[in-house]
FINU-932777 format. One record per residue (C-alpha): residue number from 1; residue in one letter; x, y, z. Coordinates in steps of 0.1 Angstrom, whole numbers. Example, Ala and Ser with C-alpha at 12.3 -4.5 7.8 and 13.67 -1.06 7.14 Angstrom:
{1,'A',{123,-45,78}},
{2,'S',{137,-11,71}},
//
This chain:
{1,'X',{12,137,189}},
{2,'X',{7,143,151}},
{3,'X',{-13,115,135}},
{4,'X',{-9,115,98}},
{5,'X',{-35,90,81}},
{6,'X',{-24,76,51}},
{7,'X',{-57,54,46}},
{8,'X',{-83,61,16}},
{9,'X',{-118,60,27}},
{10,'X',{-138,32,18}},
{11,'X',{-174,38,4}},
{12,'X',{-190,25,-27}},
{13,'X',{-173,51,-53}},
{14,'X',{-141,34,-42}},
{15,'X',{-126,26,-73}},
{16,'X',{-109,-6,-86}},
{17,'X',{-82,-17,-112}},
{18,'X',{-111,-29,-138}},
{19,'X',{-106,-67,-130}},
{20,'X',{-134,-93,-128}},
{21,'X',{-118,-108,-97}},
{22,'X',{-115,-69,-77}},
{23,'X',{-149,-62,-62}},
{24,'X',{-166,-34,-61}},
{25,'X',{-165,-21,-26}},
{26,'X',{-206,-16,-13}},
{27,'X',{-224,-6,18}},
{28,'X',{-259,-14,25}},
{29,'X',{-278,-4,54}},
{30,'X',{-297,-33,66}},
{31,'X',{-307,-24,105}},
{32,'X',{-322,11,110}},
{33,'X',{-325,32,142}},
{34,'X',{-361,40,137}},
{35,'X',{-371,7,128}},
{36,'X',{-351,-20,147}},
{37,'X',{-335,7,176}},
{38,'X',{-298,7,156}},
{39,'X',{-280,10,129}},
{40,'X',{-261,-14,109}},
{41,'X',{-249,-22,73}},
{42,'X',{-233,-49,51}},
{43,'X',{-202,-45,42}},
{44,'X',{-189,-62,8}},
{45,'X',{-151,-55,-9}},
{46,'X',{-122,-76,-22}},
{47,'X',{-92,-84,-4}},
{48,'X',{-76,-57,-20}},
{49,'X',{-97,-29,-20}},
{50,'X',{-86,10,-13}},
{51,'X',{-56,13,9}},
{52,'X',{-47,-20,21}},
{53,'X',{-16,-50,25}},
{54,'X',{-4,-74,3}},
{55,'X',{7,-113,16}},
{56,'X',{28,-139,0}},
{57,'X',{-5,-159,-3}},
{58,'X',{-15,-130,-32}},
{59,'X',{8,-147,-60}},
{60,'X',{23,-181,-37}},
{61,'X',{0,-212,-33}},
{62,'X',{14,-221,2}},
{63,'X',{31,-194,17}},
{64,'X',{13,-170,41}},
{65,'X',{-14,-151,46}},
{66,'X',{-24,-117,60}},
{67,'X',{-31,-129,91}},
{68,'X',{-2,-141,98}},
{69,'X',{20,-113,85}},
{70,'X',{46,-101,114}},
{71,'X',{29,-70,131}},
{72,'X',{69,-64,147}},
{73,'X',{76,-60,109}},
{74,'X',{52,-40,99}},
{75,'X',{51,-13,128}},
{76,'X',{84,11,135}},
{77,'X',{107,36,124}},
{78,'X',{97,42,90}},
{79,'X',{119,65,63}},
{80,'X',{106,85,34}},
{81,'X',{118,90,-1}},
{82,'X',{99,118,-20}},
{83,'X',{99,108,-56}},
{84,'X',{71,137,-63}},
{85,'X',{82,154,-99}},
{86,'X',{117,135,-102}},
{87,'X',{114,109,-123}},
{88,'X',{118,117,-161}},
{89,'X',{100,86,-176}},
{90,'X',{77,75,-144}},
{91,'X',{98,44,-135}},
{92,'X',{123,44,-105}},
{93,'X',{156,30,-121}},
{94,'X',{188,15,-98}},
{95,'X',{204,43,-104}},
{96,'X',{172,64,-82}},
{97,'X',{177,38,-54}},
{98,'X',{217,36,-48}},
{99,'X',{217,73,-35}},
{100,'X',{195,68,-8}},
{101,'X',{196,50,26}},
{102,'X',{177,20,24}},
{103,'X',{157,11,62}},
{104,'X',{138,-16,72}},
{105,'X',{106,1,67}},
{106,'X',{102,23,35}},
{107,'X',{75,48,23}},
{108,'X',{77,59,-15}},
{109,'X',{60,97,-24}},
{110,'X',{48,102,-60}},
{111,'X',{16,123,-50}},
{112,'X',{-1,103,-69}},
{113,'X',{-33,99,-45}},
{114,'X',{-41,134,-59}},
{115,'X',{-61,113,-90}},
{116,'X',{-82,92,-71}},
{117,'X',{-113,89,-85}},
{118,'X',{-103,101,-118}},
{119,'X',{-95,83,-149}},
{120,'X',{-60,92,-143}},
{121,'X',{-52,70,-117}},
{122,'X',{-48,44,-134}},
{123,'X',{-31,53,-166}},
{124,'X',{11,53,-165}},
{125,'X',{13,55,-127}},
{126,'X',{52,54,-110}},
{127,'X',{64,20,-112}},
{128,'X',{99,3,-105}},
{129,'X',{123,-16,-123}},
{130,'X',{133,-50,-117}},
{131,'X',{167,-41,-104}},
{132,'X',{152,-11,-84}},
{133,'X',{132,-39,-65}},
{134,'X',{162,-61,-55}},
{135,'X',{186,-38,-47}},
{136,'X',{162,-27,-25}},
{137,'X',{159,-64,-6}},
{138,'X',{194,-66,-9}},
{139,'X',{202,-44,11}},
{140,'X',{177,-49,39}},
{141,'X',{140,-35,27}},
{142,'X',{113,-53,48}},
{143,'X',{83,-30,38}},
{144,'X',{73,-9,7}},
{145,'X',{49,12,10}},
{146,'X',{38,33,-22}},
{147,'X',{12,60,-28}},
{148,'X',{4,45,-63}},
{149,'X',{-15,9,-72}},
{150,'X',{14,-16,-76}},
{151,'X',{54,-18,-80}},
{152,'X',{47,-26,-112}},
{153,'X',{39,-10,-147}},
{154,'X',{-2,-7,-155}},
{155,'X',{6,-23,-187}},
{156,'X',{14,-55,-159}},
{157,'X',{-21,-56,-145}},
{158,'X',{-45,-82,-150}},
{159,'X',{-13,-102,-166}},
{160,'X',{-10,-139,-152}},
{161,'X',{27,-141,-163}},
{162,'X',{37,-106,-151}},
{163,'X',{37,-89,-116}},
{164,'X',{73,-96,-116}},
{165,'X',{80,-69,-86}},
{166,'X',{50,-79,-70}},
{167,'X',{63,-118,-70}},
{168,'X',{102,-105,-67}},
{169,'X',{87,-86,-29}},
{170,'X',{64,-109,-16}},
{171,'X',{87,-139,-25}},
{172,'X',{113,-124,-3}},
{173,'X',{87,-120,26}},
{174,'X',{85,-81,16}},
{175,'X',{51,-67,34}},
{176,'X',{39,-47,5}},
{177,'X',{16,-15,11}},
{178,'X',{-4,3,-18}},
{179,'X',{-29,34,-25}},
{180,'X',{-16,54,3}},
{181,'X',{-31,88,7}},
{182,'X',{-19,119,21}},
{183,'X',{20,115,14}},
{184,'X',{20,149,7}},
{185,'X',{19,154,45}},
{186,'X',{48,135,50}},
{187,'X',{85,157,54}},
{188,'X',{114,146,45}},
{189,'X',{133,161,78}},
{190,'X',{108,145,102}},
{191,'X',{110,113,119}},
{192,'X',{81,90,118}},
{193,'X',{69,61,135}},
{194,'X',{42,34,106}},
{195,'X',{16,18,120}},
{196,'X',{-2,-4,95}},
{197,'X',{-29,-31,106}},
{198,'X',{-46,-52,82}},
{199,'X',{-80,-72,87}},
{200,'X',{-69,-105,102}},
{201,'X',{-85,-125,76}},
{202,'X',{-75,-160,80}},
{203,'X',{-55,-173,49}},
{204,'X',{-61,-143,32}},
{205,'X',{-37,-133,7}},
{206,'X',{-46,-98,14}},
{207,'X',{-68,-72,33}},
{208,'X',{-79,-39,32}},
{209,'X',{-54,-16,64}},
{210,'X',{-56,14,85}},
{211,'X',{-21,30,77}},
{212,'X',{-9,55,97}},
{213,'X',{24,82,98}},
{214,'X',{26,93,139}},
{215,'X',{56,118,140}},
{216,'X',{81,118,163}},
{217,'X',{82,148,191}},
{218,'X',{115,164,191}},
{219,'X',{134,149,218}},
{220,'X',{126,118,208}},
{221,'X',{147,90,193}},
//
């Protein structure tokens, strides 16, 4: 069985959008082997911190959180779409979508994970257009998951009135998945099976996930 994991480690370089509300992730030791007989630490991180799941909840007073997001929905067959050098402006257009069979469960390849923790990351990342986004719940996306920050442009983060794919997704019960790592592992000939488990956090309107690709054996369906 090949494993592929798509999670970013967690440790207190992880890095964050800049926001006041986006902890800083930190680990403190607090029990030590030598002095208490084990070891143990604190643990302190926003909702959203390195690779993790996005719920209604995030943007929608009233709709659901993370722990209640459909584990049936967010585990199976899963197709890849390898955007990696082919976009000429950075932003996935209608027009990049209506060529390509659209699953249930969908990963999105820029290679952008290659620039975290630099001050790249963050600076005109992939993003998708509006009509990119619908066309894609049109016709029958359940999950996007995406190797970059956000659906949307960096110039719509930290904007209260923005976020429109992010609301446009999540609205539509879309389980949204960002900051994936090691896409580049990921074949476009090979079947794969996600597996992405969030925190059950209750009424949180998100959590921090361990993503992973496990690829299917030939033989197998």
């Amino acid at each position: 069985m090949n494993i592929i994991d798509l999670t970013l480690t967690l440790d207190n370089a992880c890095m964050t959008c800049g926001t006041p509300w986006h902890e800083h992730v930190k680990v403190e030791q607090l029990g030590r082997l030598e002095k208490v007989g084990r070891n143990t630490a604190s643990i302190h991180m926003g909702s959203h911190s390195g690779t993790h799941m996005d719920a209604p909840a995030h943007f929608f007073n009233g709709m659901f959180g993370v722990d209640q997001i459909d584990l049936g929905q967010a585990c199976g067959d899963v197709s890849i779409v390898n955007f990696t050098g082919k976009l000429k402006h950075r932003k996935v257009e209608l027009c990049d979508v209506e060529d390509i069979p659209v699953t249930e469960r969908m990963i999105f390849v820029f290679g952008w994970f290659q620039y975290w923790k630099t001050n790249s990351y963050y600076e005109d990342f992939p993003y998708f257009s509006q009509e990119a986004v619908q066309y894609l719940i049109d016709k029958g996306m359940k999950v996007m998951a995406l190797d970059t920050p956000s659906p949307d442009s960096v110039r719509d983060i930290g904007n209260i009135e923005d976020s429109i794919n992010h609301k446009l997704l999540l609205k539509n019960k879309v389980i949204l998945i960002e900051y994936l790592t090691n896409t580049d592992k990921l074949l476009n000939n090979k079947k794969y099976t996600l597996i992405a488990l969030p925190l059950k956090l209750r009424d949180a309107d998100g959590a921090p996930a361990r993503v992973i690709a496990i690829e299917h054996m030939e033989g197998e369906n």
